[in-house]
C-alpha positions as CSV (number, residue, x, y, z in Angstrom):
1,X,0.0,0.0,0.0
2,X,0.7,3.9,-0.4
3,X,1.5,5.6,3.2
4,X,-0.4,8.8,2.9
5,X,1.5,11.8,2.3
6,X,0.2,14.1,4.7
7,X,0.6,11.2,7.8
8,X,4.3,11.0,6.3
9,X,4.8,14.3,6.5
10,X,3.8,14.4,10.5
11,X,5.6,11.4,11.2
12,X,8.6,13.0,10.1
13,X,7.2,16.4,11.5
14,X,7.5,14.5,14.6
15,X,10.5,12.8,14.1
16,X,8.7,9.3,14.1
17,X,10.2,8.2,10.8
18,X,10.8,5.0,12.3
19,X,7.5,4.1,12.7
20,X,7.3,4.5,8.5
21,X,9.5,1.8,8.0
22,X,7.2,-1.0,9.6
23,X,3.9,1.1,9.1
24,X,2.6,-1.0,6.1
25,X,3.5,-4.3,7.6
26,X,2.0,-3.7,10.9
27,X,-1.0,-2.2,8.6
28,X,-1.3,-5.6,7.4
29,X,-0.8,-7.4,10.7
30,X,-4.2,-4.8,11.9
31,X,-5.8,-6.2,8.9
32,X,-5.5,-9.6,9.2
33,X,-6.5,-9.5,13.2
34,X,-3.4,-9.8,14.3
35,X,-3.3,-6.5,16.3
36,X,-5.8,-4.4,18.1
37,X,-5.9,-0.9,18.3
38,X,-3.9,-0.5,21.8
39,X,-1.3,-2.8,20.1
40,X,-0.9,-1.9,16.8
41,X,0.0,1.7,18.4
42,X,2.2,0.0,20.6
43,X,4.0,-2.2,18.4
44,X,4.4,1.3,16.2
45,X,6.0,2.7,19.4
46,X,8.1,-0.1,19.6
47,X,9.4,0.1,16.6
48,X,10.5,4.0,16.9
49,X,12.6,3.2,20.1
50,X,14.3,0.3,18.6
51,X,15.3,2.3,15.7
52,X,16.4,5.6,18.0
53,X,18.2,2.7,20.0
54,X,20.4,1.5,17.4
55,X,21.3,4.3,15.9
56,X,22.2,5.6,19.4
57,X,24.7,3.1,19.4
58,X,25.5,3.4,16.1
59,X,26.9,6.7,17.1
60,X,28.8,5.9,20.5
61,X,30.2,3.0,18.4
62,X,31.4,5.4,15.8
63,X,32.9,8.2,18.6
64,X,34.1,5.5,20.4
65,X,37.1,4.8,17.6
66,X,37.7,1.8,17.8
67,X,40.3,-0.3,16.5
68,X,37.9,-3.0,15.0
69,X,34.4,-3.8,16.0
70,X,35.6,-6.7,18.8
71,X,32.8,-8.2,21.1
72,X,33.1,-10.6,23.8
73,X,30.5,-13.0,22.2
74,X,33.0,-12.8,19.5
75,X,36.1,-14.3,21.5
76,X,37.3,-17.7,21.3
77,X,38.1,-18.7,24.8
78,X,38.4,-21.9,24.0
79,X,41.4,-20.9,21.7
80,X,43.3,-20.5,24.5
81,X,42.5,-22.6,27.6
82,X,45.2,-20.7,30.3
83,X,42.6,-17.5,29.4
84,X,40.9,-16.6,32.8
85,X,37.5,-17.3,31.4
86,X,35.1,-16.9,34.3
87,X,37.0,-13.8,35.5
88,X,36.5,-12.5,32.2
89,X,32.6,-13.0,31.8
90,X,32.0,-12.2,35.0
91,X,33.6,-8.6,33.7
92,X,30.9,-8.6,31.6
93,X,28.1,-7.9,34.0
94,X,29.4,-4.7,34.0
95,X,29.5,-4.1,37.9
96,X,32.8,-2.5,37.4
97,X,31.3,0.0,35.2
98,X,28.3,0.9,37.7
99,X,31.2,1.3,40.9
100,X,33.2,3.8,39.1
101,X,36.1,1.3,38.8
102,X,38.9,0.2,36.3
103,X,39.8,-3.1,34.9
104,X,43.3,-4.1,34.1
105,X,44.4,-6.5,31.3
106,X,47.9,-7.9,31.7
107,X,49.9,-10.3,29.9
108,X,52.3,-11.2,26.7
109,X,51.9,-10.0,23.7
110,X,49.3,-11.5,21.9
111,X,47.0,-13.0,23.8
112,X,43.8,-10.7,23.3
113,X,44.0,-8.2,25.6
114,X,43.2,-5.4,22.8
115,X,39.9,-7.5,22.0
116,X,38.8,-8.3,25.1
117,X,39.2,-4.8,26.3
118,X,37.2,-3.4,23.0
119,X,34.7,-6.4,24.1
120,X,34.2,-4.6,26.8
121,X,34.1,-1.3,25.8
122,X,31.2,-2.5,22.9
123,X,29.1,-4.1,25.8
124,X,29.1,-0.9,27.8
125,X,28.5,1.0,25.0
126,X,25.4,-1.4,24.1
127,X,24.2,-0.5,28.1
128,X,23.8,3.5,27.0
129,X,27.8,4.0,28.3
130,X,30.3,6.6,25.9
131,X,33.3,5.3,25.4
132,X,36.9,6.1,23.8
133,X,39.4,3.9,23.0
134,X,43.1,5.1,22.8
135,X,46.6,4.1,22.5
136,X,48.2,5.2,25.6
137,X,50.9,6.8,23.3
138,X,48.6,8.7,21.4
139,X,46.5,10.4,24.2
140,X,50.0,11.4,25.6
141,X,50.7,12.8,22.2
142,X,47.3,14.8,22.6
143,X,48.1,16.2,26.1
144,X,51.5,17.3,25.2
145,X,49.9,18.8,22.1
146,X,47.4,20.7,24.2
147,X,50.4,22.4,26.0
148,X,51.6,23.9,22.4
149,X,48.4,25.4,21.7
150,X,47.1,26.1,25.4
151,X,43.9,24.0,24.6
152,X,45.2,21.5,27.0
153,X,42.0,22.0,29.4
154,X,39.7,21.3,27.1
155,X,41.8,18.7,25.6
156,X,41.8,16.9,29.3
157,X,37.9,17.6,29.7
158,X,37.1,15.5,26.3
159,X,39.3,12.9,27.9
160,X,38.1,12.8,31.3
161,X,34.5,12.8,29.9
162,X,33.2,9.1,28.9
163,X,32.1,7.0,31.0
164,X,34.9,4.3,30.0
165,X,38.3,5.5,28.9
166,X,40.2,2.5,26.9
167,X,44.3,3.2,26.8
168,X,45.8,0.5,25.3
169,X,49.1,-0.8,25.3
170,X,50.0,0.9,28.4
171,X,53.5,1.1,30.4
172,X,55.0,0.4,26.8
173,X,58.2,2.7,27.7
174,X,59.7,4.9,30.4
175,X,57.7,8.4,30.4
176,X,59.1,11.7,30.3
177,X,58.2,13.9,33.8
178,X,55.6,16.3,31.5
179,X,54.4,12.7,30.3
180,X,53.8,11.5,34.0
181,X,52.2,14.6,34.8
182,X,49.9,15.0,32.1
183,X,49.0,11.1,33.1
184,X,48.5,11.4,36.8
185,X,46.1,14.5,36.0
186,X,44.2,12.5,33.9
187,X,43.3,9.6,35.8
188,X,42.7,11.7,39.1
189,X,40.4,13.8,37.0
190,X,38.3,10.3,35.8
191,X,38.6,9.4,39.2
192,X,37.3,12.2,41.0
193,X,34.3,12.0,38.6
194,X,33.9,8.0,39.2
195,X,34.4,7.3,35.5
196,X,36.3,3.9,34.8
197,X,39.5,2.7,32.9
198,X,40.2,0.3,31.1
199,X,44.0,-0.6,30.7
200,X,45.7,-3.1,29.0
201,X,49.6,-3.8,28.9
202,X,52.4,-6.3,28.5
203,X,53.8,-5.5,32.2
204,X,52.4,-6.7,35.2
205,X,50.8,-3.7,36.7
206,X,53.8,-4.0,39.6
207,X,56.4,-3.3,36.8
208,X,54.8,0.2,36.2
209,X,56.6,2.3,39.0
210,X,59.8,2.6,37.7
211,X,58.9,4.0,34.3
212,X,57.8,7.1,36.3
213,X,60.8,9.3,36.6
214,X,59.3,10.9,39.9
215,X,58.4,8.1,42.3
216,X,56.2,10.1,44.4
217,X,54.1,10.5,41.6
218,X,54.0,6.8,40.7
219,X,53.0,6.2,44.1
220,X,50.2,8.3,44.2
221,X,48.7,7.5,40.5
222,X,49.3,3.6,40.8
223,X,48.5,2.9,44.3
224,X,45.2,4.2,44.0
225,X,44.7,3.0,40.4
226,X,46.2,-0.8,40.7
227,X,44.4,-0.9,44.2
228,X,40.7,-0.2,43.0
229,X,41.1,-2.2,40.1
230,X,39.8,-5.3,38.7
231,X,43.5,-7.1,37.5
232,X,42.7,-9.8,34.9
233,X,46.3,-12.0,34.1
234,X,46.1,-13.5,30.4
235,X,48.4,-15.6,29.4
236,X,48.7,-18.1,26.6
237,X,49.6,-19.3,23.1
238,X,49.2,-16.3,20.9
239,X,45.5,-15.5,19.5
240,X,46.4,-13.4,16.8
241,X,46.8,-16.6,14.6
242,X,43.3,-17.4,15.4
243,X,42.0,-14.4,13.6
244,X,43.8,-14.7,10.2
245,X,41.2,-14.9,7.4
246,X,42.9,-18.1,6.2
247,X,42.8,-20.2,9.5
248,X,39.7,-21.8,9.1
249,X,40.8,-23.1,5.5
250,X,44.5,-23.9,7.0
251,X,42.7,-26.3,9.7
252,X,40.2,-28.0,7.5
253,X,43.4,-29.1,5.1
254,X,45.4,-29.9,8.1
255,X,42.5,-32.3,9.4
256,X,42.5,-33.6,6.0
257,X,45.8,-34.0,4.9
């Protein structure tokens, strides 16, 4: 059937376009006495917050930059069996997120930190949550930037502002002081507004001290951080062979040949 123009034209008045793209076939369900008047509006309704949904996360996906679209439902545990499975789904309730408090993803290179953390950062972001995703080395890079230009306030808002900060590949090499500054006033400004980190890096979080070239100020930034976080050790074969495009047909001739 032909949606009337002028009921187009106020659904979109209205901003319920969503509703047009099921109209017709919920029309037809009406029809066929399938839906009632109370629930073919509601169905309508439906419709318009599942479509505002998704594109909602469509967008915090999108600002949340990151490196590929990783999910935990997406992660082979069973890849790696040393991988703290139950430590990791139970991550995924998302408790960490509702405290205010960071998770911490240590181990070899490898291993699938960098997708579990995304995982994570996906699910939040599917729970209404903004989130960035960084390398450590590049939001250092932004700070010090922000010092050229004096924008650094504002640059240290915009990073202080989601609800889950990602910085991956953190504690990859000693830190200049201005570098250890910048940090420690970045994660005292997330955590004075309860916001959460999530960190991942090839050092044990015990090896991060002495990249700090003041120790006072490793003291005071990783006591509290490594002290109110969740620490999550993986270790294992390495998982980046498991996500090469050939694997699958690599396997099948291997079990053949």
């Amino acid at each position: 059937m032909i949606i009337d123009v002028a009921l187009e034209q106020a659904l979109r008045s209205l901003k319920l376009s969503g509703m047009l793209q099921t109209l017709e076939a919920r029309l037809a369900q009406a029809r066929a006495g399938e839906l009632g008047h109370i629930e073919f509006l509601q169905v309508l309704c439906h419709d318009e917050v599942a479509r505002r949904e998704s594109q909602a996360i469509a967008r915090r996906i999108r600002r949340a930059q990151f490196e590929e679209q990783s999910t935990l439902e997406g992660f082979d545990f069973a890849a790696s069996p040393k991988l703290p499975a139950a430590q990791i789904r139970d991550l995924a309730a998302l408790r960490w997120l509702a405290a205010g408090e960071s998770v911490i993803l240590y181990g070899p290179v490898g291993v699938g930190k960098t997708h579990v953390a995304q995982g994570l950062g996906h699910l939040a972001i599917r729970h209404g949550a903004d989130v960035r995703f960084a390398k450590t080395s590049r939001v250092l890079a932004t700070l010090a930037g922000g010092h050229a230009d004096r924008s650094w306030d504002k640059r240290l808002r915009e990073l202080a502002k989601p609800a889950v900060l990602i910085l991956d590949d953190f504690g990859m090499r000693e830190l200049t002081a201005p570098q250890a500054d910048d940090l420690y006033e970045l994660i005292s400004e997330r955590a004075a507004a309860g916001r959460s980190l999530v960190l991942t890096s090839n050092r044990s979080p015990v090896d991060w001290y002495p990249l700090f070239p003041n120790p006072v100020v490793a003291e005071s930034l990783l006591d509290r951080l490594i002290n109110t976080s969740h620490q999550v050790f993986m270790n294992g074969p390495s998982y980046r062979p498991n996500k090469r495009p050939n694997r699958a047909a690599a396997t099948s001739q291997e079990a053949t040949g």
